[in-house]
N, CA, C and O atoms as a DFTB+ gen file, in Angstrom:
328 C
 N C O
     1  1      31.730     -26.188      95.254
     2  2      31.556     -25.206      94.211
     3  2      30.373     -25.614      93.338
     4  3      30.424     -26.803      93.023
     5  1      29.318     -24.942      92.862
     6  2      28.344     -24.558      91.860
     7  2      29.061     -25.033      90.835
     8  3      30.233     -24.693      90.671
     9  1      28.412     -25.899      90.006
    10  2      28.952     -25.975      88.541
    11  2      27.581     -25.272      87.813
    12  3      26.497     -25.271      88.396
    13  1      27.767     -24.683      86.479
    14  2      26.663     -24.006      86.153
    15  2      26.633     -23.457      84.507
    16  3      27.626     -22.885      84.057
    17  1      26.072     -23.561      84.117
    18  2      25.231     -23.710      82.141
    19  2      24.845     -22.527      82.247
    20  3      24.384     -22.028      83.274
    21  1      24.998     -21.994      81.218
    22  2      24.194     -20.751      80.838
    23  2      23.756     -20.927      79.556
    24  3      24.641     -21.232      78.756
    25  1      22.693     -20.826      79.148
    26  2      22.083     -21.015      77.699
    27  2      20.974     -19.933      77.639
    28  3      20.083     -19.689      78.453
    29  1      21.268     -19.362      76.474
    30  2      20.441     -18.354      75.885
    31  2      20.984     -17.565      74.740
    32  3      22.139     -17.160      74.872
    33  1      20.135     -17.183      73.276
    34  2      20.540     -17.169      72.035
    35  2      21.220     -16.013      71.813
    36  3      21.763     -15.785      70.733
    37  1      21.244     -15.132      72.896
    38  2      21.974     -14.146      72.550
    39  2      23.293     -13.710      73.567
    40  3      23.324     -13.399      74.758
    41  1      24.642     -13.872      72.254
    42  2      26.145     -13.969      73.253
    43  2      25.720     -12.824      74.465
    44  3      25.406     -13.154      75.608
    45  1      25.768     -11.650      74.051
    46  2      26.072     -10.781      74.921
    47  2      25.196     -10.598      76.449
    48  3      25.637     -10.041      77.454
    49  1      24.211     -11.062      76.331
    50  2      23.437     -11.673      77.694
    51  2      24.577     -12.849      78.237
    52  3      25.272     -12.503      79.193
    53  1      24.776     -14.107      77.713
    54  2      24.890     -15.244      78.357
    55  2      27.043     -14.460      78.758
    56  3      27.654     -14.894      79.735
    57  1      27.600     -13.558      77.942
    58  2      28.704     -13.004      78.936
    59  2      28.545     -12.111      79.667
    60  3      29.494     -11.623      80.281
    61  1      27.106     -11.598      79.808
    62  2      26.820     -10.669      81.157
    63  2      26.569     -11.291      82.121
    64  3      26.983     -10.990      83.240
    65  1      25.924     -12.164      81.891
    66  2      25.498     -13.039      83.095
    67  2      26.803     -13.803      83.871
    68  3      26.971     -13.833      85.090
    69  1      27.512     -14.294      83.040
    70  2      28.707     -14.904      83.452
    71  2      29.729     -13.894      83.659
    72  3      30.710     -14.375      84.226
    73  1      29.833     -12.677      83.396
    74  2      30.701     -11.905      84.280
    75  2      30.147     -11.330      85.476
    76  3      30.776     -10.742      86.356
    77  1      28.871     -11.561      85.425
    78  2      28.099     -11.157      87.136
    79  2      28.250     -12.102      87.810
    80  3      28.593     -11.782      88.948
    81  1      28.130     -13.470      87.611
    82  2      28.146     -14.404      88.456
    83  2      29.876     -14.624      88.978
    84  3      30.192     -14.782      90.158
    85  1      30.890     -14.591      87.784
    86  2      31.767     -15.068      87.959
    87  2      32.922     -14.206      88.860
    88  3      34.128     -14.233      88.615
    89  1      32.358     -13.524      89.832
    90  2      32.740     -12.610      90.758
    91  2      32.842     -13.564      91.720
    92  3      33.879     -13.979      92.236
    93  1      31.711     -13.899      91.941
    94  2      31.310     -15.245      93.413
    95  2      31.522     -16.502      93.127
    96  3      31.028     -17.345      92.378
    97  1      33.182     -16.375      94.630
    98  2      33.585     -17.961      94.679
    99  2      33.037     -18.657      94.684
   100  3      33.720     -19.666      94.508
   101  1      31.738     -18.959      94.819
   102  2      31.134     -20.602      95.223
   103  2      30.431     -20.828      93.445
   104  3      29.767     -21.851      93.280
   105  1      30.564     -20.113      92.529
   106  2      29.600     -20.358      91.093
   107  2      31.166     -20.403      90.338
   108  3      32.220     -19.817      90.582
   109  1      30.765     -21.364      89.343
   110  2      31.587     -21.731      88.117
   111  2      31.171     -22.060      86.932
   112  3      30.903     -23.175      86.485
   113  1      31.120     -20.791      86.330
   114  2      30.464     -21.370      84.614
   115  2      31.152     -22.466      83.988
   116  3      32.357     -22.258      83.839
   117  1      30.819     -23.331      83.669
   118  2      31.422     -24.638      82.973
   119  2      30.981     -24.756      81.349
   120  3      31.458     -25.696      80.713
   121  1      30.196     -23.937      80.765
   122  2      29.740     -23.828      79.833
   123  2      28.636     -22.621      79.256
   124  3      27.745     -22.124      79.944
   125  1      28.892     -22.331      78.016
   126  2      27.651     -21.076      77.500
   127  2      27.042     -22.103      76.422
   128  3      27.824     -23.021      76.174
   129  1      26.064     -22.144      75.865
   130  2      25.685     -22.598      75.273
   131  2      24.303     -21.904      74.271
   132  3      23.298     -21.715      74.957
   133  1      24.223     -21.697      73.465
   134  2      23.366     -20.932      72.247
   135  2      22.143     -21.503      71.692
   136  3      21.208     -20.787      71.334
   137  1      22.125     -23.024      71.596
   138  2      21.164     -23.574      70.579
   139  2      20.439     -24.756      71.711
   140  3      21.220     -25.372      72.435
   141  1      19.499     -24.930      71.781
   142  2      18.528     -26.176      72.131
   143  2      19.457     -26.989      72.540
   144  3      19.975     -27.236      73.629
   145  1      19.678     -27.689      70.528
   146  2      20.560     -29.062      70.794
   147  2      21.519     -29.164      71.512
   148  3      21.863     -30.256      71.964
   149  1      21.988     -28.336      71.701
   150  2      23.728     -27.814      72.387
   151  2      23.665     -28.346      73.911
   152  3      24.509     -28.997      74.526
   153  1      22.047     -27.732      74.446
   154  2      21.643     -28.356      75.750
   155  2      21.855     -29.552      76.185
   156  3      22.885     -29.768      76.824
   157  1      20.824     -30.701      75.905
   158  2      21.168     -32.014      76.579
   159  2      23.168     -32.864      76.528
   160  3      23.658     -33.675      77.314
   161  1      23.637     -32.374      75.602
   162  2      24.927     -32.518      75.530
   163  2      25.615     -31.809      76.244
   164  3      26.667     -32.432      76.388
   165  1      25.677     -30.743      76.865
   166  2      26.203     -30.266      77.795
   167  2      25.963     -30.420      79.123
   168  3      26.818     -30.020      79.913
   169  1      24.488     -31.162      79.711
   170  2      24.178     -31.745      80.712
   171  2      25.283     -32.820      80.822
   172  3      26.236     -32.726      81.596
   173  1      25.030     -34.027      79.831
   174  2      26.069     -35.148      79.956
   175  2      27.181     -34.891      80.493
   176  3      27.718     -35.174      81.565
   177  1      27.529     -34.139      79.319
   178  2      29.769     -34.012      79.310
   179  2      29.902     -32.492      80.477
   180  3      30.894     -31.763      80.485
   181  1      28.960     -32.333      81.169
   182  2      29.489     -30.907      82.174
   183  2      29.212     -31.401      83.389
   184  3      30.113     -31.390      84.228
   185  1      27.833     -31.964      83.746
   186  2      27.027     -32.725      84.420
   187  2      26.966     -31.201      85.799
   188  3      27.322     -31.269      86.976
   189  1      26.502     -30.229      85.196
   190  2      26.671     -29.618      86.134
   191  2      25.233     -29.313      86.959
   192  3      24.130     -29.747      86.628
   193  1      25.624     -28.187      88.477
   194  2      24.456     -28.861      89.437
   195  2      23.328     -27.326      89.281
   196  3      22.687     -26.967      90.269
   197  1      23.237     -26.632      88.077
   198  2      22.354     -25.557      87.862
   199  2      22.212     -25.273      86.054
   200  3      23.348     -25.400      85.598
   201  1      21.780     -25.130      85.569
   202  2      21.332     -24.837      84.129
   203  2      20.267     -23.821      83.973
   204  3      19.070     -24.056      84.140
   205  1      20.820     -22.576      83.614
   206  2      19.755     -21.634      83.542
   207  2      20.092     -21.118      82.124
   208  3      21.117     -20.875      81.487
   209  1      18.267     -21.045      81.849
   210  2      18.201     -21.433      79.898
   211  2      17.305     -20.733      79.889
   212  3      16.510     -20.622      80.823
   213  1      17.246     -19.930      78.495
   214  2      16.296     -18.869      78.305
   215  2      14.556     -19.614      77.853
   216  3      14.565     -20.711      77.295
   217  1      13.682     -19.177      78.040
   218  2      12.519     -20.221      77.903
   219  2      12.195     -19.827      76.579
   220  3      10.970     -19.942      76.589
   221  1      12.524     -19.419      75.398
   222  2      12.722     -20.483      74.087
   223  2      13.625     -20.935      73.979
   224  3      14.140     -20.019      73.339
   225  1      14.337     -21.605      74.049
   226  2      15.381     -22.470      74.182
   227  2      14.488     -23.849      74.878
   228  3      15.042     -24.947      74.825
   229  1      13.975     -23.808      75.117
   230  2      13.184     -25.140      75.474
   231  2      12.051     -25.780      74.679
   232  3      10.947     -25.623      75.200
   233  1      12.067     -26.301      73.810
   234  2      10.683     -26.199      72.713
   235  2      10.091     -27.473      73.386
   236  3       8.890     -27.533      73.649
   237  1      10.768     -28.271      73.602
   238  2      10.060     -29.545      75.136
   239  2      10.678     -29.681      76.281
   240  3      11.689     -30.331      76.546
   241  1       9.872     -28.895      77.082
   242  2      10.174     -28.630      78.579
   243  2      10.326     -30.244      79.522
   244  3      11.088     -30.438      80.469
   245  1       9.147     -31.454      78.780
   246  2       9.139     -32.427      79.526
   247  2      10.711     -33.026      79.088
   248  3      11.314     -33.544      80.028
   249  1      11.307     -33.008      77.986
   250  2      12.495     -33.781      77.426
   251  2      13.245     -33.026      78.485
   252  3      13.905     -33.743      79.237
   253  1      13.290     -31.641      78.723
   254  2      14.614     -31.061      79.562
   255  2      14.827     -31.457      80.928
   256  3      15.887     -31.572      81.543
   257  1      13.024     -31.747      81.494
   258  2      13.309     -31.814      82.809
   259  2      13.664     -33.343      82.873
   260  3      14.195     -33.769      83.899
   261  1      13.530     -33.761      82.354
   262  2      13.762     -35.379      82.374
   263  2      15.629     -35.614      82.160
   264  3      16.313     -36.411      82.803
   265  1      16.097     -34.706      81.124
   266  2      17.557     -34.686      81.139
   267  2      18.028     -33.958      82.635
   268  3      18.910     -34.433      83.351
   269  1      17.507     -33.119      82.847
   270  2      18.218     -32.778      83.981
   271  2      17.798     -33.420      85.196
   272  3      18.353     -33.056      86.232
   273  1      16.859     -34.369      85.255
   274  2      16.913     -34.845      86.505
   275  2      17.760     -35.844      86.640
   276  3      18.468     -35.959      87.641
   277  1      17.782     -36.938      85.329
   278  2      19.124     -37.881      84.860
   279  2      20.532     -37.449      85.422
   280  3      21.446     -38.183      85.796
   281  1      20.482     -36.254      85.393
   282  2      22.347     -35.754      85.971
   283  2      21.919     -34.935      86.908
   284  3      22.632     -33.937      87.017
   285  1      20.814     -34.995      87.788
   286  2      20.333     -34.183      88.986
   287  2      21.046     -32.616      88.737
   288  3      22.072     -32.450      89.397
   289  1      20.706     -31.676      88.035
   290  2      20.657     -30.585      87.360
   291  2      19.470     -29.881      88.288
   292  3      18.373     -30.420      88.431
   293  1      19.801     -28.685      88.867
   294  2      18.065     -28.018      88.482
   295  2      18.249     -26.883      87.621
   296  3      19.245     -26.261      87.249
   297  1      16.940     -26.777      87.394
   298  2      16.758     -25.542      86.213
   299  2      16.245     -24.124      86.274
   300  3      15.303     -23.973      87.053
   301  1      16.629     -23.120      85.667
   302  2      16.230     -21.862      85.997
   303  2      15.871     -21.315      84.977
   304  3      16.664     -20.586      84.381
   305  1      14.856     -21.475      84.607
   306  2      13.756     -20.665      83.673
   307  2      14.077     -19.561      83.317
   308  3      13.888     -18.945      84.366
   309  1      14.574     -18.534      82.311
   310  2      14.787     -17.269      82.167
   311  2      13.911     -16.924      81.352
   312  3      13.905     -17.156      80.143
   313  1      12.837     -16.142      82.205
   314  2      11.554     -15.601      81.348
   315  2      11.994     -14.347      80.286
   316  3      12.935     -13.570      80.448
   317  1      11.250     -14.373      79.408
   318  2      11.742     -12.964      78.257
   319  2       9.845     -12.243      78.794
   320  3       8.765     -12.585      79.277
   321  1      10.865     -10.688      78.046
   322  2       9.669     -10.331      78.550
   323  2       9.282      -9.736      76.760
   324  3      10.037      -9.398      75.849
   325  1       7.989      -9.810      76.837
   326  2       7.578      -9.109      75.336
   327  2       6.504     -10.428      74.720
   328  3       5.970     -10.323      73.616
């Protein structure tokens, strides 16, 4: 099973996303998460194997990829558009 983060500042995206995904057996949200800081702490204590984060939510991209390679994480960029 997929363990899997969702981060991005606005609730009602990050429970759309997780009621689309959470249809399909093989994905398991293990966490939503709202703020930056909220991020690398939820890598630790979830240690899960996908993290898809809205790209402000990243204000240092080198600090994230470096946390997620620490708990072998990969990452999924969620571009905004505007």
């Amino acid at each position: 099973m997929l363990k899997m983060v969702l981060a991005d500042k606005q609730a009602i995206f990050r429970a759309g996303i997780a009621k689309v995904l959470g249809v399909e057996d093989e994905i398991r949200i293990v966490a939503q998460v709202q703020t930056s800081d909220q991020i690398p702490m939820s890598l630790e204590k979830f240690r899960p194997n996908v993290l898809a984060f809205a790209a402000n939510l990243a204000p240092n991209l080198k600090e994230l990829i470096s946390a997620a390679a620490h708990t072998k994480t990969r990452l999924i960029i969620l571009a905004e558009t505007g």
